[in-house]
SERO-4910 file (N, C-alpha, C, O; in steps of 0.05 Angstrom, whole numbers):
BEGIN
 pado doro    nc1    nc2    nc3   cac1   cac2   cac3    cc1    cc2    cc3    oc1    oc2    oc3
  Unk    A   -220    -26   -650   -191    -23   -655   -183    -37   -681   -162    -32   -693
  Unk    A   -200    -55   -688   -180    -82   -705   -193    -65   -733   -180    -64   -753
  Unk    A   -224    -49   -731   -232    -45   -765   -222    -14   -762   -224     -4   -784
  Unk    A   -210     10   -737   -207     27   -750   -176     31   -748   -170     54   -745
  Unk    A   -158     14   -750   -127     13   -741   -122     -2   -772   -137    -17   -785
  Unk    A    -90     11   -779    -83      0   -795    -68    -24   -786    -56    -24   -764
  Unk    A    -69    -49   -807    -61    -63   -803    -25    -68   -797    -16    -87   -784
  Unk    A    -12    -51   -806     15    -53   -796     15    -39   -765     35    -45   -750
  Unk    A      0    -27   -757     -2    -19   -725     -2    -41   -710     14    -47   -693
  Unk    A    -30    -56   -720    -32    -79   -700     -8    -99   -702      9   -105   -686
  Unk    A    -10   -104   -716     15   -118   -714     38   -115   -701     54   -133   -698
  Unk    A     42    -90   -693     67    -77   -680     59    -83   -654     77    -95   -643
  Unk    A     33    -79   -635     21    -84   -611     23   -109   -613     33   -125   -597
  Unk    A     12   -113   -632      3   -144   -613     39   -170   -608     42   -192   -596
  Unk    A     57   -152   -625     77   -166   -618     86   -152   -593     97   -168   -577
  Unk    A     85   -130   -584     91   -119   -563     78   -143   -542     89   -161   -530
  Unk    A     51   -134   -541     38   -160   -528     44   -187   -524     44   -199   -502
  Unk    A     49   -198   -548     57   -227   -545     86   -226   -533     86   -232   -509
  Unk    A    107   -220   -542    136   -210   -522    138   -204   -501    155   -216   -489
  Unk    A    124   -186   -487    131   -177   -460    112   -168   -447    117   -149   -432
  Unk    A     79   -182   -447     57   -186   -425     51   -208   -425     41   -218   -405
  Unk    A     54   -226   -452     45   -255   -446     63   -271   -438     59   -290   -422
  Unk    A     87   -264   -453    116   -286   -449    125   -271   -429    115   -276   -407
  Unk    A    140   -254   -430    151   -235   -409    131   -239   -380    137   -257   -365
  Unk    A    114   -227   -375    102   -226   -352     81   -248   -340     79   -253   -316
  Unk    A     67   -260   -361     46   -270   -361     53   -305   -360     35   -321   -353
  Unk    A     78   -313   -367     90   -336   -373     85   -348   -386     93   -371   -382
  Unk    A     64   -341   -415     51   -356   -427     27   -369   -422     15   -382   -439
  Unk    A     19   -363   -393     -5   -373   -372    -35   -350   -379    -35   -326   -375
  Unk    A    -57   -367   -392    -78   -355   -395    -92   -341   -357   -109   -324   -350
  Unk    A    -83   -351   -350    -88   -340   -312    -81   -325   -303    -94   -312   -286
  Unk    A    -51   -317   -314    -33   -289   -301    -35   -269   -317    -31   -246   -310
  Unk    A    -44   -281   -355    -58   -255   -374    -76   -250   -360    -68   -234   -343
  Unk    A   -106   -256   -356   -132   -241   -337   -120   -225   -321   -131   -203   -322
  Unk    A   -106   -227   -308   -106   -218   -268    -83   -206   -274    -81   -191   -255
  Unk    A    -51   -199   -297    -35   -180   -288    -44   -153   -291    -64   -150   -305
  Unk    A    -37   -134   -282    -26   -110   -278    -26    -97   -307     -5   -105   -318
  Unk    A    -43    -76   -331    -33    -62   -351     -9    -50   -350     -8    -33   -331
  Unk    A     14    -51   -365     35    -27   -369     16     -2   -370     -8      1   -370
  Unk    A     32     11   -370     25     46   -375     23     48   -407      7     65   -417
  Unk    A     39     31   -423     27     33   -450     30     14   -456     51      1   -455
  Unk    A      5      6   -467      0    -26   -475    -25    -26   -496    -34     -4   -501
  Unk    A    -36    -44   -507    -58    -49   -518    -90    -44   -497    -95    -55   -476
  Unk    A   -101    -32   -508   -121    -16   -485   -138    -54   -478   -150    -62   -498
  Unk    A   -138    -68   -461   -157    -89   -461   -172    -97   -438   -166   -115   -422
  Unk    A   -198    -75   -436   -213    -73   -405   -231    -97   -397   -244    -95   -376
  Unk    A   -234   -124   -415   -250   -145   -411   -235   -171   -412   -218   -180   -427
  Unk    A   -249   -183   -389   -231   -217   -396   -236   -229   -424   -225   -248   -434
  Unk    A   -249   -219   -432   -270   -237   -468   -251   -216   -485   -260   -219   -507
  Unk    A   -233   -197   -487   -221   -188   -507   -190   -197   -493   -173   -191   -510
  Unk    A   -180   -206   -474   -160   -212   -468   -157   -236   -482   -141   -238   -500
  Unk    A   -177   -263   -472   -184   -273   -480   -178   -288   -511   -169   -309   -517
  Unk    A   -188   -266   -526   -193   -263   -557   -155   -257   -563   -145   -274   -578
  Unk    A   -137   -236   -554   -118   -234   -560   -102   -266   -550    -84   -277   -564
  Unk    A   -111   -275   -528    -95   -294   -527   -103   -323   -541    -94   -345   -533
  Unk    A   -119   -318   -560   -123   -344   -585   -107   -328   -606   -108   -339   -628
  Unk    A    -96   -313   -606    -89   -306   -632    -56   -315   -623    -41   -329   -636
  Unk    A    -52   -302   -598    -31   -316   -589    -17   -341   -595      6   -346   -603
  Unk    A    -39   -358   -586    -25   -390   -580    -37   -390   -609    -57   -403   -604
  Unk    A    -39   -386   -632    -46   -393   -659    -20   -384   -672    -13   -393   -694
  Unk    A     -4   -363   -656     27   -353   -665     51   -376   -661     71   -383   -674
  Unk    A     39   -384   -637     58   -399   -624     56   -430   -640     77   -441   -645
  Unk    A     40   -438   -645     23   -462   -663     46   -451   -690     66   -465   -688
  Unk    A     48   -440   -703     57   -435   -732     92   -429   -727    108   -434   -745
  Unk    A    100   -418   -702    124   -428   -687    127   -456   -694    142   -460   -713
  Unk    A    119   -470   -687    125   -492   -675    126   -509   -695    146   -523   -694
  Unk    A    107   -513   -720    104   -517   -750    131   -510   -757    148   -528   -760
  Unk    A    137   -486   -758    164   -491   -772    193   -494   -758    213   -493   -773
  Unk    A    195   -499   -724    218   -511   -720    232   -481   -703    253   -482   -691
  Unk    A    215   -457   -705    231   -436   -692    224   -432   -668    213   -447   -653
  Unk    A    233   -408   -665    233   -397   -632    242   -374   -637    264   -373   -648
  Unk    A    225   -345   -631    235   -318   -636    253   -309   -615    264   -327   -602
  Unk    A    260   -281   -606    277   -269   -607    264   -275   -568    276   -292   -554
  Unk    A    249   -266   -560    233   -272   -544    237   -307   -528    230   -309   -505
  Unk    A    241   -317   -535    242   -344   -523    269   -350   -521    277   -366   -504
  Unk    A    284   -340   -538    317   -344   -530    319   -323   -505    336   -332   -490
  Unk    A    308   -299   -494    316   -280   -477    314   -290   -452    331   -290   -434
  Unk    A    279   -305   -454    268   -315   -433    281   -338   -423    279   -345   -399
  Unk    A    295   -350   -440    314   -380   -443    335   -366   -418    341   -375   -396
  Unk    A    344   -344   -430    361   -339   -416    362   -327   -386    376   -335   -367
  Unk    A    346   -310   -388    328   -304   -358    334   -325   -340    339   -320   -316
  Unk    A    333   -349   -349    314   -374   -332    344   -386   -320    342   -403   -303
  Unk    A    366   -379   -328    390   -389   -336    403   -366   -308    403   -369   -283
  Unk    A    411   -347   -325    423   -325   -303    405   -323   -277    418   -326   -256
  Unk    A    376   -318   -273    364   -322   -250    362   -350   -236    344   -366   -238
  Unk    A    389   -352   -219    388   -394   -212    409   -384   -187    423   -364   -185
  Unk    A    406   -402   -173    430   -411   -150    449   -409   -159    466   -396   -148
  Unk    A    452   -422   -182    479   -425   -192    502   -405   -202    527   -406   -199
  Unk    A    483   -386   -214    496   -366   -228    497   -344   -212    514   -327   -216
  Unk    A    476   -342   -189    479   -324   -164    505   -322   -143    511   -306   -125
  Unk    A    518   -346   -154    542   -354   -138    560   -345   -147    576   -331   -134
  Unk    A    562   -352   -184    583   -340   -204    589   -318   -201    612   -308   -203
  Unk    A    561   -302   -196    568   -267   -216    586   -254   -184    602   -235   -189
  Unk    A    584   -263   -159    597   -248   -142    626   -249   -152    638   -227   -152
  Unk    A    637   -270   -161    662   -266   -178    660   -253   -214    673   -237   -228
  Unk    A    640   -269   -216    653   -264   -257    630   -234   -252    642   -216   -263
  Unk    A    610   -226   -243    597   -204   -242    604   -173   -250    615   -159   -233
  Unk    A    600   -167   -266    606   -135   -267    600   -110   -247    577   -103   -242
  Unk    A    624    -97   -238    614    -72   -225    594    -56   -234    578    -50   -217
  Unk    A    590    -44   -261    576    -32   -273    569    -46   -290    580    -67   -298
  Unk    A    538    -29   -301    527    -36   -332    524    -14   -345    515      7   -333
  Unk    A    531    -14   -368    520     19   -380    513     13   -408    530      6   -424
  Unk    A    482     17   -415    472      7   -437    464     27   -449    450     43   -438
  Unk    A    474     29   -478    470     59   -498    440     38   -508    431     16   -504
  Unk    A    433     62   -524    403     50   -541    392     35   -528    387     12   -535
  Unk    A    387     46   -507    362     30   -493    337     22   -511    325      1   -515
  Unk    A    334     50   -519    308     50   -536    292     26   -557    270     24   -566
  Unk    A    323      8   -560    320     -7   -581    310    -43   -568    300    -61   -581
  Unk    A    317    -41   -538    310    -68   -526    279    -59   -512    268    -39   -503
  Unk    A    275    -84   -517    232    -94   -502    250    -92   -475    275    -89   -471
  Unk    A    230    -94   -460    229   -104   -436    241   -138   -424    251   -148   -404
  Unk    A    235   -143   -439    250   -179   -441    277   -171   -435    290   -182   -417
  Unk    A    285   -152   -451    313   -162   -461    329   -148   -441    349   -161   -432
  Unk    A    320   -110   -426    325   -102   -408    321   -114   -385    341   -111   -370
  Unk    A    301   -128   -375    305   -146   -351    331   -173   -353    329   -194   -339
  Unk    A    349   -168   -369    374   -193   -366    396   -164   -353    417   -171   -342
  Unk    A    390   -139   -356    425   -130   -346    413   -128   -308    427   -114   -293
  Unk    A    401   -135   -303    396   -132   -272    407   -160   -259    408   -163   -235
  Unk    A    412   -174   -272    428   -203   -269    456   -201   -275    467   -223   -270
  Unk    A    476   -182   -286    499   -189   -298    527   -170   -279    552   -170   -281
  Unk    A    508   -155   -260    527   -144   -245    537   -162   -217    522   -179   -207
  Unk    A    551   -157   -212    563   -176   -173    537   -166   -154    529   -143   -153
  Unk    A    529   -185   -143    506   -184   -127    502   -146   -109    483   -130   -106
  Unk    A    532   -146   -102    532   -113    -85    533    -89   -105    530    -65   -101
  Unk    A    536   -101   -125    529    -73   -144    502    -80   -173    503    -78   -198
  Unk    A    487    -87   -161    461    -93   -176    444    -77   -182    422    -84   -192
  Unk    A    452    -52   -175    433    -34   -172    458     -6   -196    450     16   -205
  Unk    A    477    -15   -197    493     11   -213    492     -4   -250    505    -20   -264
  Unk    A    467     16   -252    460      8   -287    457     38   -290    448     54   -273
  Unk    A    468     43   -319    463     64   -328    447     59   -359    457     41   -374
  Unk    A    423     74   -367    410     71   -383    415     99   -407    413    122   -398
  Unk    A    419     96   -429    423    112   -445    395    110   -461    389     88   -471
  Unk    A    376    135   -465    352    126   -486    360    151   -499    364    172   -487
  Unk    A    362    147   -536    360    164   -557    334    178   -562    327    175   -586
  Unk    A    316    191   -549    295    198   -558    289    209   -583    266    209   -593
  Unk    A    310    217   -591    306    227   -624    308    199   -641    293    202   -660
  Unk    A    319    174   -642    310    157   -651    293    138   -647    293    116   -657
  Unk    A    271    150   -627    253    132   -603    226    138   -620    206    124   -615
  Unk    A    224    156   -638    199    170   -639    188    161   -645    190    145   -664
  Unk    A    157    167   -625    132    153   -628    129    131   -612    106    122   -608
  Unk    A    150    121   -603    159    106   -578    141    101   -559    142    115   -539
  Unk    A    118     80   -561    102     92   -536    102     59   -518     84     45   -509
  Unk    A    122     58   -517    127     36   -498    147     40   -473    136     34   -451
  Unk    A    172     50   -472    182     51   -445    176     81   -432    185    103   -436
  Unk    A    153     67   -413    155     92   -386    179    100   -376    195     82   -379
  Unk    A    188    117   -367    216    119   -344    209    105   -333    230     92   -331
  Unk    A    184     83   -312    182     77   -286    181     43   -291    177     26   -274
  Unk    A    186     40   -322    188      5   -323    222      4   -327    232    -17   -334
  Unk    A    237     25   -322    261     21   -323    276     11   -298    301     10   -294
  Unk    A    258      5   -283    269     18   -252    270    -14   -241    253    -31   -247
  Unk    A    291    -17   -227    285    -53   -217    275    -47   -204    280    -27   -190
  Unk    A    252    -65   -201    232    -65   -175    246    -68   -146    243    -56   -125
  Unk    A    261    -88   -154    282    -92   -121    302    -73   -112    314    -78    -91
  Unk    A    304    -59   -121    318    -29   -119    303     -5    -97    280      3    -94
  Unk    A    327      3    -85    314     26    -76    308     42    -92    319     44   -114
  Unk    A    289     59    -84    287     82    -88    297    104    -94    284    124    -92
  Unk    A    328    105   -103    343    126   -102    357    139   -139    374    156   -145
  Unk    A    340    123   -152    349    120   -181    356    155   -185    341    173   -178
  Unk    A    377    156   -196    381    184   -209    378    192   -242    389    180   -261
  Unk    A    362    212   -244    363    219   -282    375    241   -284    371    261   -271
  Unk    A    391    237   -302    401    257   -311    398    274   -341    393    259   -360
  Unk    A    399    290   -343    390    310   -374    420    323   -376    437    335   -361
  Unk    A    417    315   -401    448    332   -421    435    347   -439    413    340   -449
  Unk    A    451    374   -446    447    386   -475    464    366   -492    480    348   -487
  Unk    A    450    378   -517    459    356   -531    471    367   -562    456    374   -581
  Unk    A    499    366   -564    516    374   -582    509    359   -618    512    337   -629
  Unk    A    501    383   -626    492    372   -655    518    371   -669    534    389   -663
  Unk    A    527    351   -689    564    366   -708    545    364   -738    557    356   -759
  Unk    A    515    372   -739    513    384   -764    504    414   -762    508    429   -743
  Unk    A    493    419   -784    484    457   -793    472    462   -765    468    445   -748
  Unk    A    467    494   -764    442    497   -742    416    499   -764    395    506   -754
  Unk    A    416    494   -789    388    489   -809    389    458   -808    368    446   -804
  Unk    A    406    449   -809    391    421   -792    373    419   -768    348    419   -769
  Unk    A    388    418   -749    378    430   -729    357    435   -728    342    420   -715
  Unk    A    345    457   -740    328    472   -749    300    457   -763    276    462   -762
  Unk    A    315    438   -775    286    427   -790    284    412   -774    261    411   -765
  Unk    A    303    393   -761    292    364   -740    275    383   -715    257    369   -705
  Unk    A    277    405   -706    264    422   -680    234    433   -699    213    440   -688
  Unk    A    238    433   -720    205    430   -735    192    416   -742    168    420   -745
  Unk    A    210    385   -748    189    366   -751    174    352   -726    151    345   -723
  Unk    A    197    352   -708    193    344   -685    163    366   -664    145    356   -650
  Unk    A    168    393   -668    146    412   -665    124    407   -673    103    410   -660
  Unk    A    124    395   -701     98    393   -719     84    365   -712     60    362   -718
  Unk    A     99    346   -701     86    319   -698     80    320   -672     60    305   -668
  Unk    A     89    333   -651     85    322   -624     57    314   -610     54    298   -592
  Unk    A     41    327   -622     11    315   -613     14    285   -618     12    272   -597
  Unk    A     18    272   -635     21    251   -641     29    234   -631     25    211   -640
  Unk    A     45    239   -605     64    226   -582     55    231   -559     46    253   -552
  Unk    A     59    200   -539     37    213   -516     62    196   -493     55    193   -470
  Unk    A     86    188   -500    107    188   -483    132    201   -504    142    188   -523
  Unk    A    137    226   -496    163    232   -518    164    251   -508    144    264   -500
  Unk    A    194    256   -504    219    287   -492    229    303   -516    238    293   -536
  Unk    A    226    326   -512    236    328   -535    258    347   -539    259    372   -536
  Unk    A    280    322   -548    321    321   -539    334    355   -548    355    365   -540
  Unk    A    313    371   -567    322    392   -583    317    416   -564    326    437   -572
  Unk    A    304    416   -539    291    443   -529    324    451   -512    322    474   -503
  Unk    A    345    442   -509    364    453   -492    388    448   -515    411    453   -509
  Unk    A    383    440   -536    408    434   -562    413    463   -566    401    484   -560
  Unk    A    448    455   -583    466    476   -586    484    470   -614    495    449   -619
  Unk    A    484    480   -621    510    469   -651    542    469   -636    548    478   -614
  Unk    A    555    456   -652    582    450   -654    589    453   -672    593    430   -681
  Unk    A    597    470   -689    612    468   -710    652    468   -718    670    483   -709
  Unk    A    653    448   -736    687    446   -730    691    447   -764    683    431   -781
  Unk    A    705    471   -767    718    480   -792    745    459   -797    760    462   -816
***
C-alpha cells in the first residue's frame, strides 16, 4: 500500500484512522486497536504487526502534537463527547434538550463529530435526527456507510428517504455533471448517484 499509493492518499487514511478508529473508537488504547471491529471502509489492516506499525506512526503524530502545544479537531470533539455523555448533562438536556436534530452536510463531519448530535436532543426524543448527505459533493466518499449513521441504541425503525432533485442550472449542465459522474463511477465503491431521478427548473 505505502510504495504503490500516492502519498496524498495516505495521508487522507491514515488521518481517517487516527480520528475515528484510534481516538474515536479505540480510545487511543493499543488493546482496543488489535481487537476492534473494521468499519466497512477503512484502511485494509488484516495483521496485529501492520496495526501495530500504523499505531507507531500514530503516537509519533501525537508526540509532534504535543511539541507544539496543539490539539486537533479530533480531541476538542472527543473533549466534548466526554462532557455531554455524564450524569450531569443527562439531567440538563431533559429540559435544555432539543426535540429534533436536522443536520445538512452530513457528508462533511467524521464520525467523531456525528456521534455528538445523539446527545443534544431531550432524552424521549433521541432517536428524531435527520441526516442530510450531498452526494454530489461527497464524491469518492468512501467513508460513511448508511449503517454507521444509525445509533446503535436505536431501534430499528430508521427511515430513508430519496428526493428528485431540482437543478436551477441548464439541462447541459446537468448534462455534463450526469457524464462526468457516468464516466468516473467505477472509481467509487460507496456512491449514489443524485442525477439518475434529476429534472431542471428553469425560471426566466
Amino acid at each position: 500500500f505505502i510504495e504503490d499509493t500516492p502519498i496524498e492518499y495516505q495521508i487522507e487514511v491514515l488521518q481517517r484512522e487516527f480520528s475515528e478508529i484510534i481516538k474515536g473508537q479505540s480510545e487511543s488504547q493499543i488493546e482496543k486497536y488489535l481487537t476492534i471491529e473494521r468499519p466497512t471502509y477503512s484502511l485494509k489492516l488484516d495483521r496485529d504487526e501492520d496495526r501495530r506499525f500504523i499505531f507507531n506512526i500514530f503516537q509519533s503524530y501525537q508526540k509532534t502534537l504535543y511539541k507544539l502545544g496543539q490539539f486537533d479537531s479530533d480531541d476538542i470533539v472527543i473533549t466534548a463527547l466526554g462532557q455531554v455523555n455524564s450524569p450531569i448533562w443527562n439531567r440538563r438536556r431533559m429540559n435544555e434538550g432539543y426535540d429534533a436534530c436536522i443536520i445538512d452536510e452530513t457528508h462533511l463531519f467524521n464520525m467523531n463529530e456525528i456521534s455528538l448530535f445523539h446527545y443534544v436532543n431531550k432524552p424521549n426524543k433521541k432517536n428524531t435526527i435527520i441526516y442530510a448527505i450531498d452526494r454530489s459533493q461527497a464524491v469518492g466518499d468512501t467513508y460513511h456507510a448508511d449503517e454507521d449513521l444509525i445509533n446503535p441504541d436505536a431501534k430499528r425503525d430508521e427511515k430513508i428517504s430519496s428526493y428528485s432533485t431540482i437543478f436551477r442550472s441548464s439541462p447541459e449542465i446537468s448534462a455534463l455533471a450526469f457524464s462526468v459522474l457516468s464516466s468516473g463511477a467505477s472509481m467509487f465503491n460507496n456512491f449514489q448517484n443524485p442525477l439518475a431521478v434529476s429534472y431542471t427548473h428553469l425560471t426566466l
